[in-house]
C-alpha positions in Angstrom: -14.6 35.9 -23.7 -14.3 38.9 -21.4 -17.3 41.1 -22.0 -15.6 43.9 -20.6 -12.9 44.0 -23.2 -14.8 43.0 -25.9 -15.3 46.4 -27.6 -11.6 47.5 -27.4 -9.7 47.5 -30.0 -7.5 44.8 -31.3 -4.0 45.6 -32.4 -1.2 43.3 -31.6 -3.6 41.1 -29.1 -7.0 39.7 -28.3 -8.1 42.0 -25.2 -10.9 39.9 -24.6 -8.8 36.1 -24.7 -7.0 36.6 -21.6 -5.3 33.3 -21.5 -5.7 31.1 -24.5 -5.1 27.3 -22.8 -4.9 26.0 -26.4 -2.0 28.2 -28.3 0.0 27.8 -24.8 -0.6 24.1 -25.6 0.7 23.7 -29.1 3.6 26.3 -28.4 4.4 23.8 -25.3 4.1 20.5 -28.1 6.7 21.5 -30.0 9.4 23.4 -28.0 12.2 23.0 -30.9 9.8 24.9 -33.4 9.3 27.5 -31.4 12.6 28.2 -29.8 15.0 27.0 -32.1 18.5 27.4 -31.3 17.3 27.5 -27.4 16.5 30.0 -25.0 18.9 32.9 -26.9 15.8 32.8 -29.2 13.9 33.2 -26.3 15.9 36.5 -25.4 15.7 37.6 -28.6 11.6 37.4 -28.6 11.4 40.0 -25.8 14.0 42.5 -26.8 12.3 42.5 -30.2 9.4 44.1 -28.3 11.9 46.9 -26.6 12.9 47.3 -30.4 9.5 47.9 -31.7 9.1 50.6 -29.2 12.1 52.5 -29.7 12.1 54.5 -32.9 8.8 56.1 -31.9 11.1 57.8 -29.1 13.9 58.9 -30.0 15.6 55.9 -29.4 15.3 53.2 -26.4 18.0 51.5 -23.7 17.6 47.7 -22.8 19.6 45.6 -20.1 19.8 41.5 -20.7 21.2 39.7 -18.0 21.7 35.7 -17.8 21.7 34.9 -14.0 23.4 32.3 -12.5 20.4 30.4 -11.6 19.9 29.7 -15.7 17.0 32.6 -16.1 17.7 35.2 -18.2 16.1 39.1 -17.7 15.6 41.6 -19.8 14.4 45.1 -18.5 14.0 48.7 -20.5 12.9 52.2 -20.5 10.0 51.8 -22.7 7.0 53.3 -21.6 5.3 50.0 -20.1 3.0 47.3 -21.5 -0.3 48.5 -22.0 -2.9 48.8 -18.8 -6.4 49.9 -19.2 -9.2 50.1 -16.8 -12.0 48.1 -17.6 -16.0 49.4 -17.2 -15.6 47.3 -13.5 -12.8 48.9 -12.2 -10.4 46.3 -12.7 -6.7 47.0 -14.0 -6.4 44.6 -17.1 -2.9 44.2 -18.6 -2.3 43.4 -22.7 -2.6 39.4 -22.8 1.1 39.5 -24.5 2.4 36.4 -22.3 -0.5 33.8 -22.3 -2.4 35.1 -26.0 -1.1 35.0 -29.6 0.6 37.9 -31.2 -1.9 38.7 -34.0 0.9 40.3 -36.1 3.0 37.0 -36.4 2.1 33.5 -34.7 0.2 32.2 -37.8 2.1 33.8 -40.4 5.0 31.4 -42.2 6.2 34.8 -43.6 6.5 37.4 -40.7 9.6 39.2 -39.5 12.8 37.2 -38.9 14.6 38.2 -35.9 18.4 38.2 -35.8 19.2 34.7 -35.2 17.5 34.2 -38.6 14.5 32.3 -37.2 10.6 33.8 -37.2 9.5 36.2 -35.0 6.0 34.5 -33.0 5.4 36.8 -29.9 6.3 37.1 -26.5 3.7 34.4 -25.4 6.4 31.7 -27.1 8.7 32.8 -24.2 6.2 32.7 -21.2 5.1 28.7 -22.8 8.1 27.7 -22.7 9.6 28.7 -19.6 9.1 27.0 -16.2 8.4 30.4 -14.8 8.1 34.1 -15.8 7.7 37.5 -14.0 6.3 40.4 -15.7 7.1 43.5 -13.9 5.3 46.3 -15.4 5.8 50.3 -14.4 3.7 53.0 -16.9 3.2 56.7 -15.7 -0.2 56.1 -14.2 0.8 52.8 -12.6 2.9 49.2 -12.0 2.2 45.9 -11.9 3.6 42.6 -11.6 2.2 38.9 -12.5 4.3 35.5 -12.1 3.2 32.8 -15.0 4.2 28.9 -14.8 4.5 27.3 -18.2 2.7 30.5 -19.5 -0.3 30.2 -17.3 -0.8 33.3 -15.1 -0.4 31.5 -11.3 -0.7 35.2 -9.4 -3.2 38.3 -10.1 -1.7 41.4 -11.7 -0.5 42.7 -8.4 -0.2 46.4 -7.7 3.3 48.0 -7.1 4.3 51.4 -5.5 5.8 53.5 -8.2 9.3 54.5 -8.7 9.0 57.0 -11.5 9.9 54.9 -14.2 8.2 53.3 -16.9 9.4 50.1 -19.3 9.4 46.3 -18.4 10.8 43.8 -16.9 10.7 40.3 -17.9 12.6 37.3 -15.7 12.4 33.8 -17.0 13.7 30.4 -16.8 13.7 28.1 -19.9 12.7 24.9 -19.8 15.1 22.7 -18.7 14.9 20.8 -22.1 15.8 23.9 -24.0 18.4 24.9 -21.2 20.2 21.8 -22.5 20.7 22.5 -25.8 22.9 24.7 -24.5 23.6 28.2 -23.0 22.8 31.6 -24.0 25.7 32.6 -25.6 26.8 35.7 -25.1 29.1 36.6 -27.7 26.0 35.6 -29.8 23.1 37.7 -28.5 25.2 40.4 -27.8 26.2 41.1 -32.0 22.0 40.0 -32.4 20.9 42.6 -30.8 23.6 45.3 -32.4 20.8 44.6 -35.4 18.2 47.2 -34.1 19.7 50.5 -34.3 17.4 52.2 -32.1 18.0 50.4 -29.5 21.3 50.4 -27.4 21.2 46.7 -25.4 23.5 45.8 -22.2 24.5 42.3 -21.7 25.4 41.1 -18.6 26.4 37.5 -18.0 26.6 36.5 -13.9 26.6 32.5 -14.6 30.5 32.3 -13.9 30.6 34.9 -10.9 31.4 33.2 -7.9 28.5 33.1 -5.1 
């Protein structure tokens, strides 16, 4: 436990587990539960986030784009995931990628998401991708961390600001998941037409030529 975090406030995440080795564990043991239908679920897991934040301003924009490469990203104009300070000085970033979303994970009966399957948190996607980069920009700052396998493998690294805020997630599913079959668009694009306050952008670059 992180003494430092300790005392704050628990809403959607444990500030004090930074990286809990043992969720990552079980969410990596059973792949098929936890993304079913394949990475589309994925996609859907971290636009749900952009969703949650975008009737509490006046609506929200989101841009999903499947690279060539098999990744997928998925960037908006939120206003950042959360950053505090801690008593040593330290920037420390909401644990949503390597901890348990305390609103859903254990909970047989929390929100479905579009495709029809249950909503378990954006640590599902960081588990169960071979990599993920979390690029991070709030008004008093901007970070970015790389994860392998959701295990953070680089420090929450400062970046010069830009004057925007929101997130940006890149990640590539696991190749087992990646041959179930593609994202497809068609799909994710009438999925995320389900949260009205949220206007989403699909771009697919897997057939553009090099």
């Amino acid at each position: 436990m992180d003494e430092a975090t300790a005392s704050w406030a628990n809403t959607t995440h444990d500030w004090a587990r930074t990286v809990d080795l043992d969720h990552l564990a079980r969410i990596r043991r059973e792949p098929r539960t936890f993304a079913p239908g394949g990475p589309a679920h994925l996609v859907l897991e971290v636009v749900a986030y952009a969703a949650d934040e975008a009737p509490h301003r006046a609506g929200g924009r989101c841009l999903v784009t499947l690279h060539r490469d098999g990744s997928v990203s998925v960037a908006d104009d939120g206003r950042g995931t959360d950053t505090r300070v801690d008593a040593h000085g330290r920037a420390v970033k909401k644990p949503v990628m390597a901890s348990k979303d305390l609103r859903f994970f254990d909970f047989p009966d929390a929100q479905r998401l579009p495709d029809g399957h249950p909503r378990r948190g954006m640590s599902v996607v960081a588990a169960l991708s071979e990599w993920l980069v979390h690029t991070n920009r709030r008004h008093h700052g901007a970070w970015t961390q790389r994860y392998e396998h959701g295990v953070p493998v680089s420090d929450l690294d400062p970046l010069d600001a830009d004057g925007t805020t929101g997130t940006l997630v890149r990640f590539l599913p696991l190749t087992s998941l990646r041959t179930q079959g593609p994202s497809a668009a068609d799909d994710l694009t009438r999925w995320c037409a389900h949260w009205p306050d949220l206007t989403v952008r699909l771009e697919d670059e897997r057939d553009l030529a090099p």
